[in-house]
TORKOL-60049 format. One record per residue (C-alpha): z, y, x; residue in one letter; residue number from 1. Coordinates in pm, 1 decimal. Layout:
<z->Z&y->Y&x->X&banu->A&torba->NUM>;
...
This chain:
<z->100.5&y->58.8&x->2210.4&banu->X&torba->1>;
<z->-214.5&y->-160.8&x->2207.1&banu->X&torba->2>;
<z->-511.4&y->36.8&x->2316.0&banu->X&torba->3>;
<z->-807.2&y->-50.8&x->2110.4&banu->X&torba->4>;
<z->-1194.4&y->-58.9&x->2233.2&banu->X&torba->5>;
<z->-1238.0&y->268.2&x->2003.6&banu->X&torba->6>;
<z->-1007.5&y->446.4&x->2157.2&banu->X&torba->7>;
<z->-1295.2&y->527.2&x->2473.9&banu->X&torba->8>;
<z->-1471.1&y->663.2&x->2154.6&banu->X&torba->9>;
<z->-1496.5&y->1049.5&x->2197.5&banu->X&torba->10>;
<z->-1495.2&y->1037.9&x->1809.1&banu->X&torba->11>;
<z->-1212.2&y->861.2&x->1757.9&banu->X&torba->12>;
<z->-898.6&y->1094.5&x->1768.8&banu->X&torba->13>;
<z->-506.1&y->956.5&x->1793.0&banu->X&torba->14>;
<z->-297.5&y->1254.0&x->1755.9&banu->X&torba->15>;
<z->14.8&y->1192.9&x->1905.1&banu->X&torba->16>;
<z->309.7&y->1463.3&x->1906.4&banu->X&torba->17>;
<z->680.4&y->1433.9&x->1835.4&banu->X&torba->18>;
<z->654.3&y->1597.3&x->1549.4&banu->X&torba->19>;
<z->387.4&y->1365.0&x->1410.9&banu->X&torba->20>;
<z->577.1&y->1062.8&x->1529.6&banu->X&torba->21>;
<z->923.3&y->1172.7&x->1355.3&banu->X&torba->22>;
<z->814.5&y->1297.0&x->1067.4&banu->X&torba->23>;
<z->566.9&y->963.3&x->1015.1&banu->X&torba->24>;
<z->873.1&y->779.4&x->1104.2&banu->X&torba->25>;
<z->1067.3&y->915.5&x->771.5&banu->X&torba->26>;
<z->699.6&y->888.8&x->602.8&banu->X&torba->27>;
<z->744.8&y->482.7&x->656.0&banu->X&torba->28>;
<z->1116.0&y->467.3&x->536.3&banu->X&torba->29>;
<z->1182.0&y->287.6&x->185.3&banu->X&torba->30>;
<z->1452.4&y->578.3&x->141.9&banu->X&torba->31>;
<z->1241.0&y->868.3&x->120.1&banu->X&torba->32>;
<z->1206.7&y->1037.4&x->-186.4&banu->X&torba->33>;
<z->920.5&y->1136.8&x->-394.8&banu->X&torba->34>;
<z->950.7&y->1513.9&x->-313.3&banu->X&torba->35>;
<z->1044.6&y->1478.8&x->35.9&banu->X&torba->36>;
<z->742.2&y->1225.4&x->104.5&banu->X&torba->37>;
<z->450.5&y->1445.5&x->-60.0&banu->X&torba->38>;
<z->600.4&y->1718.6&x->180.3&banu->X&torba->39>;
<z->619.6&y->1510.0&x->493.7&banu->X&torba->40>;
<z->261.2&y->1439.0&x->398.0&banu->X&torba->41>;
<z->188.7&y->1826.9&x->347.5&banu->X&torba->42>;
<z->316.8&y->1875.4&x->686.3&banu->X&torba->43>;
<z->107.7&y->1541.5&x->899.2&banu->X&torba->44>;
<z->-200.0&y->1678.2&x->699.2&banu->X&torba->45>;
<z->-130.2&y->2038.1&x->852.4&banu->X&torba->46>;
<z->-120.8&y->1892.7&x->1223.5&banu->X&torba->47>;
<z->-406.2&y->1654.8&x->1143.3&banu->X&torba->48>;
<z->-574.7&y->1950.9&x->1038.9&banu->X&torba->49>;
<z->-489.3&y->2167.9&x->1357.6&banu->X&torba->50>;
<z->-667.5&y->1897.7&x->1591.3&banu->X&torba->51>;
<z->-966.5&y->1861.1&x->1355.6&banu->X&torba->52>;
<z->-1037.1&y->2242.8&x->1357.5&banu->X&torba->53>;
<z->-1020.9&y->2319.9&x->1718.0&banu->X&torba->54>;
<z->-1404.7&y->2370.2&x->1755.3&banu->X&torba->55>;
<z->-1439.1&y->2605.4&x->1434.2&banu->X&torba->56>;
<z->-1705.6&y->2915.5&x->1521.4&banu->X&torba->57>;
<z->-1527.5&y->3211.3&x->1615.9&banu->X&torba->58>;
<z->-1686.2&y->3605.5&x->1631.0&banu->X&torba->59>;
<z->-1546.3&y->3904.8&x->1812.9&banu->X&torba->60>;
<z->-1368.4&y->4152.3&x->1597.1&banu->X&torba->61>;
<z->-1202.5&y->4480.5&x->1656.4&banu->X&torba->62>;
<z->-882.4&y->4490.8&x->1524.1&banu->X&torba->63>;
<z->-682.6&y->4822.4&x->1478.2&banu->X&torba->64>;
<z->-335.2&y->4723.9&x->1629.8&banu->X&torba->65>;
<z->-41.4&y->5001.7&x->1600.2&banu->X&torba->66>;
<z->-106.3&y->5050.9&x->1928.5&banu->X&torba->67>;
<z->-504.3&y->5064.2&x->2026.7&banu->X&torba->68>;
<z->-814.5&y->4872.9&x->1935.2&banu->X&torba->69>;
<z->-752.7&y->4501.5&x->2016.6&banu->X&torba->70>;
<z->-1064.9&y->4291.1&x->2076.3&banu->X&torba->71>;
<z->-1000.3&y->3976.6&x->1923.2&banu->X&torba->72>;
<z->-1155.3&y->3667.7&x->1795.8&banu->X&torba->73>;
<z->-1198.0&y->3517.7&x->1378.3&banu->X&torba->74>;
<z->-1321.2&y->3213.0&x->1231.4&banu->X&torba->75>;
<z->-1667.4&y->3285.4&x->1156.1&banu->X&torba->76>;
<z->-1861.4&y->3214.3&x->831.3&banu->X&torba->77>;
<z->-1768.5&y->3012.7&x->553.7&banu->X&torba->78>;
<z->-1568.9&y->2707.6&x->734.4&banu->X&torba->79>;
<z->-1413.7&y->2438.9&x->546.3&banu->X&torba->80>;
<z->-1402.8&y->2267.9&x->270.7&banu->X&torba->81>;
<z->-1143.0&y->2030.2&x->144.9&banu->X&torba->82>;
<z->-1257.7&y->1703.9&x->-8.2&banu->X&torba->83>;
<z->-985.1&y->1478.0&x->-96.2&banu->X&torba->84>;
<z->-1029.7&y->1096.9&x->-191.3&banu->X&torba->85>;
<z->-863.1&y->1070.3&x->-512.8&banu->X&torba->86>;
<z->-589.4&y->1028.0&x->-560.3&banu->X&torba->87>;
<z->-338.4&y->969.1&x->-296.9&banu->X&torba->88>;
<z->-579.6&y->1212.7&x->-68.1&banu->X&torba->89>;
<z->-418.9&y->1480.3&x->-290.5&banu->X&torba->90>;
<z->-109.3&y->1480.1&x->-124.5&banu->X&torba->91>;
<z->-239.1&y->1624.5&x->190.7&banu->X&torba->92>;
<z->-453.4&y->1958.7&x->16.2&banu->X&torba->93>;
<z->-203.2&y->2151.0&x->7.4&banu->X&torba->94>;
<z->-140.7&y->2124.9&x->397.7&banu->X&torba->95>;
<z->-478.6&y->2186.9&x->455.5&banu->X&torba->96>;
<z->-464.7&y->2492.1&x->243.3&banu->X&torba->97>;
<z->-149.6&y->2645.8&x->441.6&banu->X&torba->98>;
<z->-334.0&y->2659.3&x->765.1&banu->X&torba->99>;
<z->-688.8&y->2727.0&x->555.5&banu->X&torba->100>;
<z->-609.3&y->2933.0&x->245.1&banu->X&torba->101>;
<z->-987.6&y->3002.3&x->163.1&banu->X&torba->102>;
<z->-1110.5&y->2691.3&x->190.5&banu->X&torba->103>;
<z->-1244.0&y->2540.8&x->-103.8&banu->X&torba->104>;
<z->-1192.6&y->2214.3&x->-241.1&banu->X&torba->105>;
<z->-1360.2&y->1913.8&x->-409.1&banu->X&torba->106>;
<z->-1277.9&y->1550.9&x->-536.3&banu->X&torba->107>;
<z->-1434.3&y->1190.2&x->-466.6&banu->X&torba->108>;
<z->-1314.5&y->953.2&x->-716.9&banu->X&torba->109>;
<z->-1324.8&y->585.0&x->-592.2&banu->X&torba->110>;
<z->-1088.6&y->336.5&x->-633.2&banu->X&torba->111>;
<z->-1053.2&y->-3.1&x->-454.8&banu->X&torba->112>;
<z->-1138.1&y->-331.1&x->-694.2&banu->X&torba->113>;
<z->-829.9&y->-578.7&x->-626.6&banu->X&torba->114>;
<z->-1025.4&y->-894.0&x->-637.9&banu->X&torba->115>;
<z->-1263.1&y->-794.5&x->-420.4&banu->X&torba->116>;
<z->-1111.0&y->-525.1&x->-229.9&banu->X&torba->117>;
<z->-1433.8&y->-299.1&x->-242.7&banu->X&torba->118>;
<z->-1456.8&y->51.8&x->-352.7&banu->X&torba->119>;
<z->-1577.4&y->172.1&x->-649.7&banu->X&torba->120>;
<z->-1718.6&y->506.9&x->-755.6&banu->X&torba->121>;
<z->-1611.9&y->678.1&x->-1046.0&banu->X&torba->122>;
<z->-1645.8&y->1069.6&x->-945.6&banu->X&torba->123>;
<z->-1750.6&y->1305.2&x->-681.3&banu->X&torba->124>;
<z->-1808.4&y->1755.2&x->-707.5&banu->X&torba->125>;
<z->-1813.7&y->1962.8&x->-425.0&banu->X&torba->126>;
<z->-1842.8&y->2263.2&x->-342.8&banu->X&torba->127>;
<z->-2123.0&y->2431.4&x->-417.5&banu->X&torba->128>;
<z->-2201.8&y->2589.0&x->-38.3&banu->X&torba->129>;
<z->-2043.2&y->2280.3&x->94.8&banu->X&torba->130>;
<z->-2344.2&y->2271.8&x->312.1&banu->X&torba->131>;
<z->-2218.3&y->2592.9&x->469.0&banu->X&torba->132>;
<z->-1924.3&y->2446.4&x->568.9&banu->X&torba->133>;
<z->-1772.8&y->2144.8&x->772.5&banu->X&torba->134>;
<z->-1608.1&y->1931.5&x->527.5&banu->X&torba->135>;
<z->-1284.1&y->1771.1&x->607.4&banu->X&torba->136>;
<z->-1232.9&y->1471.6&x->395.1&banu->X&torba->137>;
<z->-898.0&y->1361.0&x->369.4&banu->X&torba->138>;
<z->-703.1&y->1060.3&x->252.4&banu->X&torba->139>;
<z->-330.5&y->934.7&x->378.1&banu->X&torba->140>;
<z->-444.3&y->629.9&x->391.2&banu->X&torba->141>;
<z->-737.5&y->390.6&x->619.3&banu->X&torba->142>;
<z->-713.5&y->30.4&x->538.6&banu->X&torba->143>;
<z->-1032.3&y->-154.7&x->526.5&banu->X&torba->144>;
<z->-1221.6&y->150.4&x->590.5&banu->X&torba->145>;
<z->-1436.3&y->43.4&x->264.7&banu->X&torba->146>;
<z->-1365.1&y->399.7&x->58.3&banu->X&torba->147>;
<z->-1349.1&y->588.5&x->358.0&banu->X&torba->148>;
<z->-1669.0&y->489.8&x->460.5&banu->X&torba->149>;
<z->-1862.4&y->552.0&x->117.5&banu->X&torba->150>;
<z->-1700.3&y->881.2&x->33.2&banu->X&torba->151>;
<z->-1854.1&y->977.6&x->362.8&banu->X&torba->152>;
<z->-2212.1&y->821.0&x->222.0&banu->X&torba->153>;
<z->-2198.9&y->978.1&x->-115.1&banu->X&torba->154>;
<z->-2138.8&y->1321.7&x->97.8&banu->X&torba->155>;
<z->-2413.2&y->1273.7&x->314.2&banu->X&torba->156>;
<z->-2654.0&y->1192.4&x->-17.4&banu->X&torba->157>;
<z->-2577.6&y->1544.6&x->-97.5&banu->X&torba->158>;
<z->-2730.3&y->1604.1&x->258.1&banu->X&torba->159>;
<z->-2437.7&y->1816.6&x->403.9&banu->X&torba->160>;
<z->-2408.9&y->1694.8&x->761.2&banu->X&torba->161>;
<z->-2099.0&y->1873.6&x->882.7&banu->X&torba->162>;
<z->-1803.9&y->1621.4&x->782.2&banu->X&torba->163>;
<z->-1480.4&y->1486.4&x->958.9&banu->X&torba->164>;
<z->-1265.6&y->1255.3&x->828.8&banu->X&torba->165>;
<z->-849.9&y->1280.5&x->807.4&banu->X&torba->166>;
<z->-631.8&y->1031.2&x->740.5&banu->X&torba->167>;
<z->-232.8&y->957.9&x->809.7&banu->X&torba->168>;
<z->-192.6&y->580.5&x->840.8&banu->X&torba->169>;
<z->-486.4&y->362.2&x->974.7&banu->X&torba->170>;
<z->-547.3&y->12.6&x->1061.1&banu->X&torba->171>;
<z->-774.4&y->-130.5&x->1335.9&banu->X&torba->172>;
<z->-989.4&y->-303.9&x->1097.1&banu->X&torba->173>;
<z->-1057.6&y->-0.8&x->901.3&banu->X&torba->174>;
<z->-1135.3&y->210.6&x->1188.7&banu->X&torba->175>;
<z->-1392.3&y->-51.6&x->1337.1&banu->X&torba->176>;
<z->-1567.7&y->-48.3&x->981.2&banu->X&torba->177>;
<z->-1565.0&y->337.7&x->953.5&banu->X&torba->178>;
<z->-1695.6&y->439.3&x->1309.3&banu->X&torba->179>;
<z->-1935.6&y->113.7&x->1270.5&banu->X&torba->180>;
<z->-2110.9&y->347.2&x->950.3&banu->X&torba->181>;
<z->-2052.8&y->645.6&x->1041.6&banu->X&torba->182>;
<z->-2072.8&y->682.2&x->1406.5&banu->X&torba->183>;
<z->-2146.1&y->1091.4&x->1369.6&banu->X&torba->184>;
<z->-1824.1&y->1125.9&x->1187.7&banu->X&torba->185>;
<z->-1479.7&y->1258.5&x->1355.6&banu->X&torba->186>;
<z->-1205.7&y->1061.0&x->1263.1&banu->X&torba->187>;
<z->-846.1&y->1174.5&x->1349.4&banu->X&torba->188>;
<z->-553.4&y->965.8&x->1208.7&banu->X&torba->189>;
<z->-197.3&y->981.5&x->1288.9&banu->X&torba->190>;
<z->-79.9&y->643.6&x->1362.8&banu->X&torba->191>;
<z->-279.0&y->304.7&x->1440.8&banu->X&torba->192>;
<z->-81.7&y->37.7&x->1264.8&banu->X&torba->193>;
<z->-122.6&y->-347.6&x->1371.5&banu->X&torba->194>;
<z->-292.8&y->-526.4&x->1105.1&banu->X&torba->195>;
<z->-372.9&y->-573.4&x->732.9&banu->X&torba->196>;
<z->-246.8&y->-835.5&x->535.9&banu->X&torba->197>;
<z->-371.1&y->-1075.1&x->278.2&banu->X&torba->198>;
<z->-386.1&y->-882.2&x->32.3&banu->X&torba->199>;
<z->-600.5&y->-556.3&x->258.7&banu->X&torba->200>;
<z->-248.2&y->-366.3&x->270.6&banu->X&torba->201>;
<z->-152.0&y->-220.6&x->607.9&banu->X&torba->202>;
<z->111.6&y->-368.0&x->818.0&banu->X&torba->203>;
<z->385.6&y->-207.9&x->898.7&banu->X&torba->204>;
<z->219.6&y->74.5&x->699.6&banu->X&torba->205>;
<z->405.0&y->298.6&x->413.9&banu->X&torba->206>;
<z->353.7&y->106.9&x->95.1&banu->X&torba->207>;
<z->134.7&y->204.9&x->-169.4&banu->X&torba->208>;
<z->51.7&y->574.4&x->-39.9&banu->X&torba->209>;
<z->-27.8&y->691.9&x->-434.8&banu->X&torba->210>;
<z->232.1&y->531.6&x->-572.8&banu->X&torba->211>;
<z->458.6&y->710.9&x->-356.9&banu->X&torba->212>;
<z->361.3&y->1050.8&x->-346.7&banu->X&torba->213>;
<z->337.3&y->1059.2&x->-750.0&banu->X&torba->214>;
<z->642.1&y->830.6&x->-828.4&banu->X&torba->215>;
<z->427.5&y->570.2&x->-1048.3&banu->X&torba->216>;
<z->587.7&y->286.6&x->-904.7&banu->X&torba->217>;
């Protein structure tokens, strides 16, 4: 595995585990279904999701075991929020959601122009204490980093400072771009690919991320 400058980035997060590589490995294959591939991505987004949450707040609690009064620990205050990049970054929610139940969700609605590969804005709501909360924006994939990047912006218009970002399949490329704008942001991804091509697609990649976890194609 080629080890990138941004990897002696203390923001930059490559979480390897055998479950993440196996289950990424039937992510890739041309074979897999439409069911089984919006569940393999359930499942990555819950172990992304396990990494990114590891410095949550916690308070001491008493908690009335069968047996005596345990002192134990909870997440404190209102902690996440769920912002996926529509609208392939829906198939990762509901993983999210398994390990998070309460936490509340929004949309950011950009899309990426094909002749000039930029992204475009077209919707964003949040929640409405999203300040309150560390927002964990999530989207399978990180190509050129462009709609990555400005979801992040248009989130930090709204002045909520508490953000990390989630994604499944990255590039080099994108990552440079994303940690170049946002150098405050956590990024954790799943697997560093080699390259884009031509046409800004990752290489080896998964295909069209969307297209696959909604059967349009």
């Amino acid at each position: 595995m080629v080890k990138h400058e941004f990897y002696e980035n203390p923001r930059f997060h490559h979480v390897q585990h055998p479950l993440v590589e196996h289950k990424l490995a039937l992510l890739r294959d041309s074979k897999t279904t439409t069911k089984q591939f919006m569940e393999l991505a359930e499942e990555i987004a819950m172990l992304l999701t396990y990494e990114a949450t590891k410095d949550l707040p916690l308070e001491d609690v008493k908690v009335d075991s069968p047996l005596e009064i345990a002192d134990c620990k909870m997440v404190s205050g209102r902690a996440v929020g769920i912002v996926p990049i529509l609208r392939a970054g829906l198939g990762m929610v509901s993983g999210v959601q398994k390990l998070i139940p309460n936490a509340k969700v929004g949309h950011i609605g950009l899309y990426r122009d094909h002749d000039t590969h930029e992204p475009v804005e077209y919707y964003c709501k949040l929640p409405a204490d999203a300040e309150q909360r560390t927002l964990l924006v999530v989207d399978p994939m990180l190509a050129t980093g462009g709609s990555a990047a400005d979801a992040v912006t248009m989130i930090k218009k709204r002045g909520i400072t508490k953000i990390k970002m989630c994604c499944i399949v990255s590039a080099p490329e994108g990552i440079r771009k994303f940690m170049e704008i946002h150098p405050d942001v956590d990024l954790y991804v799943a697997a560093v690919d080699r390259c884009l091509n031509e046409n800004c697609y990752i290489l080896p990649g998964l295909g069209d991320a969307g297209d696959r976890l909604f059967g349009t194609k």
